[in-house]
C-alpha positions as CSV (number, residue, x, y, z in Angstrom):
1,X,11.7,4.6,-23.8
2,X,13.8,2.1,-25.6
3,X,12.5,-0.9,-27.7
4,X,14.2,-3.5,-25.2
5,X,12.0,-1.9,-22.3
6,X,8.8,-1.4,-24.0
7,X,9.0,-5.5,-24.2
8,X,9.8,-6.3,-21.6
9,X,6.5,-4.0,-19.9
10,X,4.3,-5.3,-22.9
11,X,5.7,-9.4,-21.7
12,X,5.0,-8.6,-17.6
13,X,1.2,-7.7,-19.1
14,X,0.1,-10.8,-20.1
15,X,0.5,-12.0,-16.5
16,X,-1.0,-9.0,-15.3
17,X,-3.7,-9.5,-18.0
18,X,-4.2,-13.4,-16.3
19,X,-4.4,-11.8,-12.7
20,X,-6.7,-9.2,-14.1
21,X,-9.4,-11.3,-16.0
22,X,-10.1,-13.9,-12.7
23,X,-10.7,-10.6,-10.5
24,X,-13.4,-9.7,-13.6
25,X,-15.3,-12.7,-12.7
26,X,-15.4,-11.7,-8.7
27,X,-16.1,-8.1,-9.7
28,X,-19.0,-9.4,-12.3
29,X,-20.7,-11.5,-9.6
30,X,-20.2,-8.2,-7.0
31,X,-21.8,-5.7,-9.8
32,X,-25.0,-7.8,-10.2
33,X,-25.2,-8.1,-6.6
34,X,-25.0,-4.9,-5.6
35,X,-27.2,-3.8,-8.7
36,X,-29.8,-5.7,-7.6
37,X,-30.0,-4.6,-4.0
38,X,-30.1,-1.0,-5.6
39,X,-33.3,-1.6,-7.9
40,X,-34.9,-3.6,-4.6
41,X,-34.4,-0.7,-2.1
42,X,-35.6,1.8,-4.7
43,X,-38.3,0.3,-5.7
44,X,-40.0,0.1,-2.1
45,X,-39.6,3.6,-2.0
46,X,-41.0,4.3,-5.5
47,X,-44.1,6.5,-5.9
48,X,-44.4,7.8,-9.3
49,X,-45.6,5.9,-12.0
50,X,-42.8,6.4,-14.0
51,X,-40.1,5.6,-11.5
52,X,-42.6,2.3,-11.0
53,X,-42.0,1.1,-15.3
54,X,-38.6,2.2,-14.9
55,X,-37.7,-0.3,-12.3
56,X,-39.6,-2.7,-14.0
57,X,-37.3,-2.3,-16.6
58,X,-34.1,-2.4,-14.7
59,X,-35.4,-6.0,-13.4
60,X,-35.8,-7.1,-16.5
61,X,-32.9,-5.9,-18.2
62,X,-31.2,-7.7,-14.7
63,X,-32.9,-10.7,-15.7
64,X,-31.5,-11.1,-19.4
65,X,-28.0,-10.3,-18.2
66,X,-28.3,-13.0,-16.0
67,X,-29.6,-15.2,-18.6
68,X,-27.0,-14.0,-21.7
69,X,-24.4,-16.4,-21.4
70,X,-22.8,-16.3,-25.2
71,X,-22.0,-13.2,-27.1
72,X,-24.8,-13.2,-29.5
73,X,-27.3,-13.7,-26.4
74,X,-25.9,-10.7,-24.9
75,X,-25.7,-8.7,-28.1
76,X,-29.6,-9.6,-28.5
77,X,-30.5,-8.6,-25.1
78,X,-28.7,-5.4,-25.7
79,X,-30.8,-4.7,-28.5
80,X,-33.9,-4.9,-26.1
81,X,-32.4,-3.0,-23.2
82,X,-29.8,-0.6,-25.2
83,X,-29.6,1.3,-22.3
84,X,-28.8,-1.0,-19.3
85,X,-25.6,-0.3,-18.1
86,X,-24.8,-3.4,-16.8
87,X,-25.5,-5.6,-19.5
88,X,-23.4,-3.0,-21.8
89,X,-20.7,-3.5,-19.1
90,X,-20.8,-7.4,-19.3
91,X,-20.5,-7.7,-23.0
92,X,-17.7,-4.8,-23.6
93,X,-15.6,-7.3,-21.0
94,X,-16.3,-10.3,-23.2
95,X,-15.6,-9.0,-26.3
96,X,-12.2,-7.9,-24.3
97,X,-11.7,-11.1,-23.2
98,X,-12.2,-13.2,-26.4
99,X,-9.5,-10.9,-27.9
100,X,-10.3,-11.5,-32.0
101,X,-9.5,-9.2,-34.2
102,X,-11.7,-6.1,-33.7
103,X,-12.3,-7.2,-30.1
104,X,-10.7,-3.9,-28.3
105,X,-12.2,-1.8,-30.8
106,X,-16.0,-3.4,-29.5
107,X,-15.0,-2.8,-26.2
108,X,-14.3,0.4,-26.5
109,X,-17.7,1.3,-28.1
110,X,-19.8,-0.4,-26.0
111,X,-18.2,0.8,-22.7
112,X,-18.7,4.4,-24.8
113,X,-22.4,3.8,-24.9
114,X,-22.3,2.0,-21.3
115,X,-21.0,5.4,-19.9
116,X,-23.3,7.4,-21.2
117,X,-25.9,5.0,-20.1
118,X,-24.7,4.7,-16.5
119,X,-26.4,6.9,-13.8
120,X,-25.4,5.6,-10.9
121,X,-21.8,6.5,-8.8
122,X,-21.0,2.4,-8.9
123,X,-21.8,1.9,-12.4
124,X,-20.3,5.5,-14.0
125,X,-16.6,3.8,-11.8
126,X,-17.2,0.5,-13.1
127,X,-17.4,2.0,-16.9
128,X,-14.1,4.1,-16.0
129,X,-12.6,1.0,-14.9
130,X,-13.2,-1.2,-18.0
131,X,-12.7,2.0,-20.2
132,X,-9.2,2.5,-18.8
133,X,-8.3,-1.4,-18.9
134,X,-9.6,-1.1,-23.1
135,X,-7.7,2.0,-23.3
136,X,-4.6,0.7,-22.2
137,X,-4.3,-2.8,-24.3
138,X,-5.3,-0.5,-27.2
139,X,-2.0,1.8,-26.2
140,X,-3.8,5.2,-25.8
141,X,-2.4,5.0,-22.2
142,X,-2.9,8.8,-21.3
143,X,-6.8,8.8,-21.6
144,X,-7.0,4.7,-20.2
145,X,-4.9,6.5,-17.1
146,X,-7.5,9.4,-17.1
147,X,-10.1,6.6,-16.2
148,X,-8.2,4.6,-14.4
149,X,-7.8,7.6,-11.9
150,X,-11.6,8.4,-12.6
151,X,-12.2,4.9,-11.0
152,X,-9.5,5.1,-8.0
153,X,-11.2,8.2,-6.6
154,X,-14.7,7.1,-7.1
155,X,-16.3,6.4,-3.3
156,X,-18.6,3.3,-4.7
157,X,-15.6,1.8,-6.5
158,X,-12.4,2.1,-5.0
159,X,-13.4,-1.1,-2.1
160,X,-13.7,-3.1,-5.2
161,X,-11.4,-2.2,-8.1
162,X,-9.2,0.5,-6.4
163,X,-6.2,-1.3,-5.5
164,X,-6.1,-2.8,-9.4
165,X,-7.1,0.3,-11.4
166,X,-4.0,2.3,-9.1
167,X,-1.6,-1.0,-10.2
168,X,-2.6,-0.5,-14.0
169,X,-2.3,3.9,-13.9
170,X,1.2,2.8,-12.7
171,X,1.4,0.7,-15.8
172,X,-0.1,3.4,-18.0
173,X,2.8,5.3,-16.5
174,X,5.7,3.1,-17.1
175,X,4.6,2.7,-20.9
176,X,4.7,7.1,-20.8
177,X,8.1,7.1,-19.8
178,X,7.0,8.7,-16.5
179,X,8.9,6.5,-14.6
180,X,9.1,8.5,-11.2
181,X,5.1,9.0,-11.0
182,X,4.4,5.0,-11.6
183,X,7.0,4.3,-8.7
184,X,4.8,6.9,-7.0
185,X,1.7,4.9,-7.3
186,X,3.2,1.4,-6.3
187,X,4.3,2.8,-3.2
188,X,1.2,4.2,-2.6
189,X,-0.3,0.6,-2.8
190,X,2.0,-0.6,-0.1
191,X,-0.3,0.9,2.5
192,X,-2.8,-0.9,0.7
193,X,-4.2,-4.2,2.9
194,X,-2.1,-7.4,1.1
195,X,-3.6,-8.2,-1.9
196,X,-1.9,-9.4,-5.3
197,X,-1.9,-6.3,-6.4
198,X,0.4,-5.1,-3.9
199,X,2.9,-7.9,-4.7
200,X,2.9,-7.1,-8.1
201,X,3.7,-3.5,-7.4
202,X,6.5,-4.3,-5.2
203,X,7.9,-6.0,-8.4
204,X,7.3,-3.3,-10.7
205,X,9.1,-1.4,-7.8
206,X,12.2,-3.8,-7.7
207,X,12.1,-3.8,-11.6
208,X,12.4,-0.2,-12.0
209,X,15.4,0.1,-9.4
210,X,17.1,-2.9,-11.3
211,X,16.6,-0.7,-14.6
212,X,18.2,2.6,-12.7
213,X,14.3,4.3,-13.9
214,X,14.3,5.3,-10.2
């Protein structure tokens, strides 16, 4: 791909980086929703005592990641619950967020221990998700459009972050050089109810015939 092109993708990211961080915000307040009714409905069925603990666990680690609201808190409450999914989820996305030096690199580590913390179908997607988003804005675009995929096809997370994780594997394409299979994808999202995401592939769509990539 020439140098001219690789810019111009990596300057149509930072609005597509914008987009992406509000929909975080929706998707955080979603996640804890939904986590919660999960430990609720399982812990009326609960019978064994260690199911019981473990669920009394999962509240609590719910609790502090409602309560973390700075880094450090959310580092320390990590420390106590280094196995809650969701609070490894919420701090890998601020440390991508904030954007310092090092930043991605956190990210990357803590989604690493939030996936093999996750055992549930919604939170194993949601890791994918972030992982792939991480991936990508460190430039290994070939595993980030491994996980981006991972999420897309994922039953518990393609209502919520399906129509954004297919926009960004087109992305992941475009920066490949594999020009025909991201123009694949965007067209794919046309079927898609209206959503931002949409629009912005029907850019990437005029963009790409503009460029003669298609």
């Amino acid at each position: 791909m020439r140098k001219e092109q690789k810019e111009r993708l990596h300057e149509d990211d930072r609005f597509v980086k914008t987009v992406s961080a509000v929909w975080d915000k929706v998707l955080e307040r979603r996640t804890m929703v939904l986590t919660t009714v999960a430990v609720v409905a399982v812990v009326f069925v609960a019978v064994a005592v260690f199911a019981g603990l473990r669920e009394v666990r999962g509240r609590r680690a719910l609790d502090a990641l409602a309560a973390a609201e700075t880094i450090e808190e959310m580092e320390a409450a990590v420390e106590t619950y280094p196995r809650a999914a969701e609070l490894l989820l919420r701090l890998a996305r601020q440390y991508h967020e904030r954007g310092e030096e090092g930043d991605l690199e956190r990210a990357q580590q803590t989604l690493e221990r939030a996936e093999r913390a996750a055992d549930t179908d919604l939170l194993r997607g949601l890791t994918d998700f972030a992982l792939g988003k991480v991936k990508k804005d460190l430039g290994h675009h070939e595993q980030a459009l491994q996980h981006l995929d991972a999420a897309v096809r994922n039953h518990r997370t393609r209502p919520i972050v399906g129509n954004e994780a297919a926009f960004l594997a087109g992305r992941c394409l475009e920066l490949l050089g594999r020009h025909e299979e991201a123009s694949e994808r965007y067209t794919a999202l046309r079927e898609e109810p209206q959503s931002v995401w949409q629009q912005l592939a029907e850019y990437r769509l005029t963009k790409l015939r503009q460029d003669g990539l298609m």
